[in-house]
C-alpha positions as CSV (number, residue, x, y, z in Angstrom):
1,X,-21.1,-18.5,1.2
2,X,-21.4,-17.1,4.6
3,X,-21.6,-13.7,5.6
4,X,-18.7,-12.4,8.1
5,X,-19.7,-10.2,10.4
6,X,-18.7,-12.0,13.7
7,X,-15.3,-13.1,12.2
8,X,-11.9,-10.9,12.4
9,X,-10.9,-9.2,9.8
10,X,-7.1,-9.1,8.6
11,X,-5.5,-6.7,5.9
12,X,-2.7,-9.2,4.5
13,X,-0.2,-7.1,2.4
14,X,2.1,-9.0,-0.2
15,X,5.0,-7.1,-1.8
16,X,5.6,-6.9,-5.2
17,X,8.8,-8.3,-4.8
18,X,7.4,-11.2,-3.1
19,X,5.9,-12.6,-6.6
20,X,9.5,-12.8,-8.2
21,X,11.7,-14.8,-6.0
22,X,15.1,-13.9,-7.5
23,X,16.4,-12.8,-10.9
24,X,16.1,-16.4,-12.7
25,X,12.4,-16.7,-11.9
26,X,10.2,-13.1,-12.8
27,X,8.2,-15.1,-15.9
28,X,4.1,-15.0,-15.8
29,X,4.4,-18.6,-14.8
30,X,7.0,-18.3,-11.7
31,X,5.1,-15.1,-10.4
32,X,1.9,-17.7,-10.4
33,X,3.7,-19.8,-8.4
34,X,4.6,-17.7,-5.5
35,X,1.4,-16.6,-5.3
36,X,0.7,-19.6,-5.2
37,X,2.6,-20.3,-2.1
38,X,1.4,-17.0,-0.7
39,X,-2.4,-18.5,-0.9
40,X,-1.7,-20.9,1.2
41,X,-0.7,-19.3,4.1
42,X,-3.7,-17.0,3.5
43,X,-6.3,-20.1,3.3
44,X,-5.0,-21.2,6.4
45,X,-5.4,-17.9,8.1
46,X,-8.9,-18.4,6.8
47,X,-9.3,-21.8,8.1
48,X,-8.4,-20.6,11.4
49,X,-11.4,-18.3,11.6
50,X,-10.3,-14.8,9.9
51,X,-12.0,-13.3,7.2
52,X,-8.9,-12.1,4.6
53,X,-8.5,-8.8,2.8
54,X,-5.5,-8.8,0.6
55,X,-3.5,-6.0,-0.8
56,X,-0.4,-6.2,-3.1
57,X,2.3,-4.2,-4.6
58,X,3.2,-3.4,-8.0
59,X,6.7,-2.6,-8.1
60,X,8.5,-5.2,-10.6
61,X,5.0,-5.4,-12.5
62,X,4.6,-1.5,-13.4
63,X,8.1,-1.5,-14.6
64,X,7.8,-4.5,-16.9
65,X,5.1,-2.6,-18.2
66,X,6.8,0.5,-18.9
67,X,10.1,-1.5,-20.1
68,X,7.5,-3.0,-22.5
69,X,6.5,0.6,-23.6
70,X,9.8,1.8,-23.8
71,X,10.8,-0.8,-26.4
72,X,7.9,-0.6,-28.6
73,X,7.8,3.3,-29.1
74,X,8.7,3.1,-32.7
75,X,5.5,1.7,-33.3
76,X,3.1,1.6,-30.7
77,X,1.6,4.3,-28.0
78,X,3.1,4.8,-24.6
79,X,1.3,3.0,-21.4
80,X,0.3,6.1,-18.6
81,X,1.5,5.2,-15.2
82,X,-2.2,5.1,-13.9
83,X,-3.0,2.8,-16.5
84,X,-0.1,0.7,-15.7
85,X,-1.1,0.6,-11.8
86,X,-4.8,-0.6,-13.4
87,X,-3.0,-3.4,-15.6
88,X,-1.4,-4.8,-12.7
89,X,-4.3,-4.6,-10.3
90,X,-6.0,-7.0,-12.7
91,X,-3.4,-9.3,-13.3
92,X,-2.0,-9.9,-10.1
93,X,-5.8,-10.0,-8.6
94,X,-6.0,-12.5,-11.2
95,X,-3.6,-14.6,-9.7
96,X,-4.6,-14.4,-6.7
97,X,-8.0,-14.8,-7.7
98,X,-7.5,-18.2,-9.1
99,X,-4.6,-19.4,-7.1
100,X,-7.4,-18.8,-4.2
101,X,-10.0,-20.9,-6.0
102,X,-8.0,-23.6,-6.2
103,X,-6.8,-23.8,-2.9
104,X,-10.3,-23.5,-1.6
105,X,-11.7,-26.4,-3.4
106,X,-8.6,-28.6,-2.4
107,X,-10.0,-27.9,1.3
108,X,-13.5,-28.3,0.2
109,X,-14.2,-24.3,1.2
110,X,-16.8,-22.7,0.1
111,X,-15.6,-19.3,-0.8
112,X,-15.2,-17.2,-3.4
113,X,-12.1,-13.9,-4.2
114,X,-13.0,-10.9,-5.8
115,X,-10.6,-8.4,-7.1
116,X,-11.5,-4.5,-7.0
117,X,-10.0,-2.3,-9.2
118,X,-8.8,0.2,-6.5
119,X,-8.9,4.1,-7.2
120,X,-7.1,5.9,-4.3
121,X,-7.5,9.9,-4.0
122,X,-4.8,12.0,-3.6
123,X,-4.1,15.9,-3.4
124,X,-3.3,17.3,-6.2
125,X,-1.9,20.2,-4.0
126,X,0.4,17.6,-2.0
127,X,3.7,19.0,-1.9
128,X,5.4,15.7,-3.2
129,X,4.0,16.6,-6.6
130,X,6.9,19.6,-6.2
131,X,9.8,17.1,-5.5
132,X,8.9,13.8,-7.6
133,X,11.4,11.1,-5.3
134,X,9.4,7.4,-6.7
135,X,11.8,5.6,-9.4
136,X,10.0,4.1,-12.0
137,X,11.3,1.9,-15.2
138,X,14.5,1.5,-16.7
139,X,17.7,3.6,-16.0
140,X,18.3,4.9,-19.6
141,X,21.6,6.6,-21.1
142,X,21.6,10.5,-20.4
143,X,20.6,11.4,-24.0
144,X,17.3,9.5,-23.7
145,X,16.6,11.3,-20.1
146,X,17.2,14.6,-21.3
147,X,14.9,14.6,-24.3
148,X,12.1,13.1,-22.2
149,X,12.7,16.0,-20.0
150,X,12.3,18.3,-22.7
151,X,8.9,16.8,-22.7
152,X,8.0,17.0,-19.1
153,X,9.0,13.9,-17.4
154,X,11.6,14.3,-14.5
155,X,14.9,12.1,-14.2
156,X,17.5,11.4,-11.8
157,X,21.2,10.1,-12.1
158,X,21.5,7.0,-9.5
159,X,24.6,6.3,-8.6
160,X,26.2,5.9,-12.0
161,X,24.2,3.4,-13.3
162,X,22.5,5.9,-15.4
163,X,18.9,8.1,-15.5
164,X,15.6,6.6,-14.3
165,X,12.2,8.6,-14.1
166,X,11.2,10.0,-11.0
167,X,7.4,10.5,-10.3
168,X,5.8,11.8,-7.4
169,X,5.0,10.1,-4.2
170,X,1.3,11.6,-2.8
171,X,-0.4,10.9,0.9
172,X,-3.9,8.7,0.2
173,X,-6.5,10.5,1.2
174,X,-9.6,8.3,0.4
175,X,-10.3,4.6,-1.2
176,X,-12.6,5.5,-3.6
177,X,-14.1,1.9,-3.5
178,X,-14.1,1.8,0.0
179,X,-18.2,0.9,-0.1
180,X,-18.1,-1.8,-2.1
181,X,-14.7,-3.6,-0.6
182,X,-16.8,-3.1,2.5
183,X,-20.2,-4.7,0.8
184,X,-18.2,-7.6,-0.6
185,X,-16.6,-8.6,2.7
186,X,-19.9,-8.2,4.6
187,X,-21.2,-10.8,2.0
188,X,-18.5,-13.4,2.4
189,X,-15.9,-12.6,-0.5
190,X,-12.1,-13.0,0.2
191,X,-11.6,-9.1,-1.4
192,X,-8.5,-8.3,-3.0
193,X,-8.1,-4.6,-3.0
194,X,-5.4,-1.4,-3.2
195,X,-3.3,-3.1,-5.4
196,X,-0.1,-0.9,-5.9
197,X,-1.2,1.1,-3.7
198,X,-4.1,1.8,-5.6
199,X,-4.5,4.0,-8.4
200,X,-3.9,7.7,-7.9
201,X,-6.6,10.0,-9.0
202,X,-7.7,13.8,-8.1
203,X,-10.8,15.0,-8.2
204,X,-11.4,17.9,-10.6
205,X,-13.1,21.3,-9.8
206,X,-16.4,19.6,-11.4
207,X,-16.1,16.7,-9.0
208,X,-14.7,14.2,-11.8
209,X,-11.6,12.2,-11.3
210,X,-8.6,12.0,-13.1
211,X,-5.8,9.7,-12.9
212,X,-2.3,11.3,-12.4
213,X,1.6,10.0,-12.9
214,X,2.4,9.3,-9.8
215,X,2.9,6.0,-7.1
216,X,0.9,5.5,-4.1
217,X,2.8,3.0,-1.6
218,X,0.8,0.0,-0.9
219,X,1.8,-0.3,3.3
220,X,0.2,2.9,3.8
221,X,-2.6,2.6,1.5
222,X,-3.2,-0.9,3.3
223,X,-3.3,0.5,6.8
224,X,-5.4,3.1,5.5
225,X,-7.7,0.4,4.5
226,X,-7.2,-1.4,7.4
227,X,-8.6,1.5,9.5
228,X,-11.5,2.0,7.0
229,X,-12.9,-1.1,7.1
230,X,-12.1,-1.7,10.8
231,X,-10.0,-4.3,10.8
232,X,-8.5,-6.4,13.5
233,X,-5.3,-6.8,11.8
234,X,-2.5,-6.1,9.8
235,X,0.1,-8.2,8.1
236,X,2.4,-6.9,6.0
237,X,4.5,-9.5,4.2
238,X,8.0,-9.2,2.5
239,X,10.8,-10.7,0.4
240,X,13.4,-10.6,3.8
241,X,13.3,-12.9,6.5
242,X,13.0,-10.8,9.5
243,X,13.3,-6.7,10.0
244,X,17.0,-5.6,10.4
245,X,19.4,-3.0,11.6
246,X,22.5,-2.0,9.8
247,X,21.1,-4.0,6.7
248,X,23.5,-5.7,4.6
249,X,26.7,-4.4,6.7
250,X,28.7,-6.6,8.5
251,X,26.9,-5.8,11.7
252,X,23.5,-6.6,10.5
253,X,21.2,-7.4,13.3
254,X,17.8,-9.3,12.5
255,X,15.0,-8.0,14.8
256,X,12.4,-10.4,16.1
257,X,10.3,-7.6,18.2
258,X,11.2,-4.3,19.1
259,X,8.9,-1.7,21.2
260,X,7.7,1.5,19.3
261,X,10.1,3.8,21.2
262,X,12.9,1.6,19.6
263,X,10.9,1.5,16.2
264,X,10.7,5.4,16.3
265,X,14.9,5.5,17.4
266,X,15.7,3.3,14.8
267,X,13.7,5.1,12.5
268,X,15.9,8.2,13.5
269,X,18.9,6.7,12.9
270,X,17.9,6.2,9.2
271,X,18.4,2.0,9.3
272,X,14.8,1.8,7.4
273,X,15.1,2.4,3.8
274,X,12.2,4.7,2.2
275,X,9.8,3.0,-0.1
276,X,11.4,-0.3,1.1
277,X,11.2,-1.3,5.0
278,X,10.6,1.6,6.3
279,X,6.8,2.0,5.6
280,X,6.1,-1.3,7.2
281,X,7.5,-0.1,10.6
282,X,5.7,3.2,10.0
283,X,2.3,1.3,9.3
284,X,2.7,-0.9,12.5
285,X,3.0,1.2,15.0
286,X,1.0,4.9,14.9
287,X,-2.6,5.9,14.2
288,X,-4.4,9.3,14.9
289,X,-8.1,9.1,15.2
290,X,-10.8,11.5,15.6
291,X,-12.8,11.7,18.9
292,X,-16.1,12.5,16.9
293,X,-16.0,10.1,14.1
294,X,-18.8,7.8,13.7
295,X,-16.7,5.8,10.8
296,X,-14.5,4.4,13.4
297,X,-15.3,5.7,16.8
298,X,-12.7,5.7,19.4
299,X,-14.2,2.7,20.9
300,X,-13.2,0.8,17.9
301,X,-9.2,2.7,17.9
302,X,-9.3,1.2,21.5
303,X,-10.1,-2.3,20.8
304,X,-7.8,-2.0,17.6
305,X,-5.2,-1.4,20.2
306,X,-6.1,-3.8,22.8
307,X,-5.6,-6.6,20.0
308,X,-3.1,-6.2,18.2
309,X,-1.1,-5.9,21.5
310,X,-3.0,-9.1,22.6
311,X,-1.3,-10.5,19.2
312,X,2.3,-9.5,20.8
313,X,2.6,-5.7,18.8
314,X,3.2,-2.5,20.5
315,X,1.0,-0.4,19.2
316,X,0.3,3.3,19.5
317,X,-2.8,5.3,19.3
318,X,-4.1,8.1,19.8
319,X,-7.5,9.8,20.1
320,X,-7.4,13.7,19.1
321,X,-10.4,15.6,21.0
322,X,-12.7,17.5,19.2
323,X,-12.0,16.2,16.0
324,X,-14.2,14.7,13.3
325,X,-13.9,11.5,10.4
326,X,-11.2,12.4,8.0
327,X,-9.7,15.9,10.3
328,X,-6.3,15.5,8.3
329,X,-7.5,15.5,4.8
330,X,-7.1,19.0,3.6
331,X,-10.4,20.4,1.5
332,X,-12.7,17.7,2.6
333,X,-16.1,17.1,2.0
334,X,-17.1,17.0,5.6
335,X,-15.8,20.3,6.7
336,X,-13.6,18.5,9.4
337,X,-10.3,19.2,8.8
338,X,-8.9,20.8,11.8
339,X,-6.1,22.7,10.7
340,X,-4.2,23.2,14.5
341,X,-4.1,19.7,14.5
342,X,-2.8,19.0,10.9
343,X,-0.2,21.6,11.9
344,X,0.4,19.4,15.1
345,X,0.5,16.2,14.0
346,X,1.8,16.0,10.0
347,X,5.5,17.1,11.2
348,X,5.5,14.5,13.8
349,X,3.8,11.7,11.9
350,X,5.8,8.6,11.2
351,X,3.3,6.1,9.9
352,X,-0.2,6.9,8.5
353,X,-0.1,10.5,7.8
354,X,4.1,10.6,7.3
355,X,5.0,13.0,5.0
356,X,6.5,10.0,3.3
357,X,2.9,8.3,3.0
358,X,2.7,7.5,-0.9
């Protein structure tokens, strides 16, 4: 192998629900094919000269896994949701993993994937941990619900279908891994990285982590990686065909390019569903960086700018004066959080540091 350093470098997002196709085919074997299919278009992204970081969601995965759990109480221990985000890291890196090896040596490639189990910092003072909004697992009779909130565990009614857990929905603050995805790509790998998200931990008054119930969402955590490893691009890849107003109504409208003005209207007017699409519009189209920051200098905002709208994407960003690396994380190392400009920017944000990151 290669090292990459004079290659771009692309973040390529897959969705969860990308693996399972529709409701006949969600078995090992059918996921394995679509990622499958996915691989391709990612080996030929390669062939064309990028160098490939891949992220995934977890979605479907996570609440097999907890389904799993559910059913096997009466005789086996319950699976934590951090530990679920970790089994599905591994298996769907897995996948990939192998689905990329053997697409490589059909094209005579000489590369090699490499997952990294992904731990993604959070806040454990995030106010999100105060209103829990993430469903997770099975919608269960109201019986079931109540005793398990007797317990601690938070549920909602939706919509009549019955009670599904709700679990918080925290901003990333920092890829914990970052290093080493960064090591791995400088020597050649195809990394696969953040799946799910990654998994949410807080660090402990004696600097230790410890993973927590809750759901990162893997757009944000991508373009979070993205920026961290200065990447030239980001693709973020989903079950629909196209992006869409009025969504399933009778005057659905598919979009094939929209400016960021119209992105941030039609993000007013509520036609991008939370969790679902409307992370991916956030992620494309605002970053704030840090005028002192020698972990991505402005230079490198600027050229991040420059290409993506050479690539046909209206971007915006923007370049906060007299600020350091990481001025939006609250309690950081560094001692650059710049608290007028949190107070500035966080009601504002839409994308990166949305109130709705997680």
């Amino acid at each position: 192998m290669t090292q990459t350093s004079q290659k771009k470098l692309a973040v390529v997002a897959l969705g969860g629900n990308a693996l399972i196709l529709d409701n006949q085919r969600k078995t090992i074997p059918d996921q394995f094919d679509a990622v499958k299919e996915n691989m391709k278009h990612v080996a030929d992204m390669i062939q064309d000269g990028w160098t490939v970081v891949v992220t995934h969601g977890n979605g479907p995965q996570v609440g097999f896994i907890l389904r799993r759990s559910e059913l096997s109480l009466h005789e086996l221990h319950p699976v934590p949701l951090d530990y679920c985000g970790a089994d599905t890291q591994g298996a769907i890196g897995y996948m990939i993993q192998k689905a990329l090896r053997n697409e490589f040596k059909r094209r005579a490639m000489d590369l090699e994937a490499v997952t990294v189990v992904t731990q993604v910092e959070v806040d454990s003072q995030d106010p999100a941990f105060l209103n829990p909004t993430k469903p997770i697992g099975s919608f269960l009779d109201e019986e079931t619900a109540r005793k398990r909130m007797a317990d601690g565990q938070t549920f909602v009614e939706d919509a009549g279908r019955g009670w599904r857990q709700v679990v918080p929905s925290p901003k990333p603050m920092r890829i914990v891994e970052v290093d080493a995805i960064k090591s791995l790509i400088s020597d050649g790998f195809i990394v696969v990285a953040v799946g799910g998200g990654g998994i949410p931990v807080v660090e402990k008054e004696d600097g230790d982590l410890r993973g927590i119930e809750a759901v990162i969402d893997k757009d944000y955590a991508s373009g979070l990686l993205a920026n961290l490893i200065d990447a030239d691009l980001l693709v973020i890849s989903t079950a629909v065909e196209r992006v869409a107003i009025n969504f399933k109504k009778p005057n659905q409208e598919w979009l094939s390019q929209m400016t960021v003005a119209e992105a941030e209207r039609y993000i007013q007017e509520g036609h991008f569903a939370p969790g679902s699409m409307l992370p991916k519009i956030e992620a494309a189209i605002q970053g704030h960086m840090a005028e002192h920051d020698d972990f991505f200098p402005p230079s490198a905002a600027m050229h991040l700018e420059e290409e993506l709208k050479a690539l046909g994407k209206e971007v915006s960003i923007t370049v906060h004066l007299g600020t350091g690396h990481a001025f939006m994380a609250p309690h950081n190392a560094l001692g650059t959080q710049n608290q007028e400009k949190y107070d500035e920017i966080w009601p504002q944000a839409t994308a990166f540091l949305h109130d709705k990151l997680a």
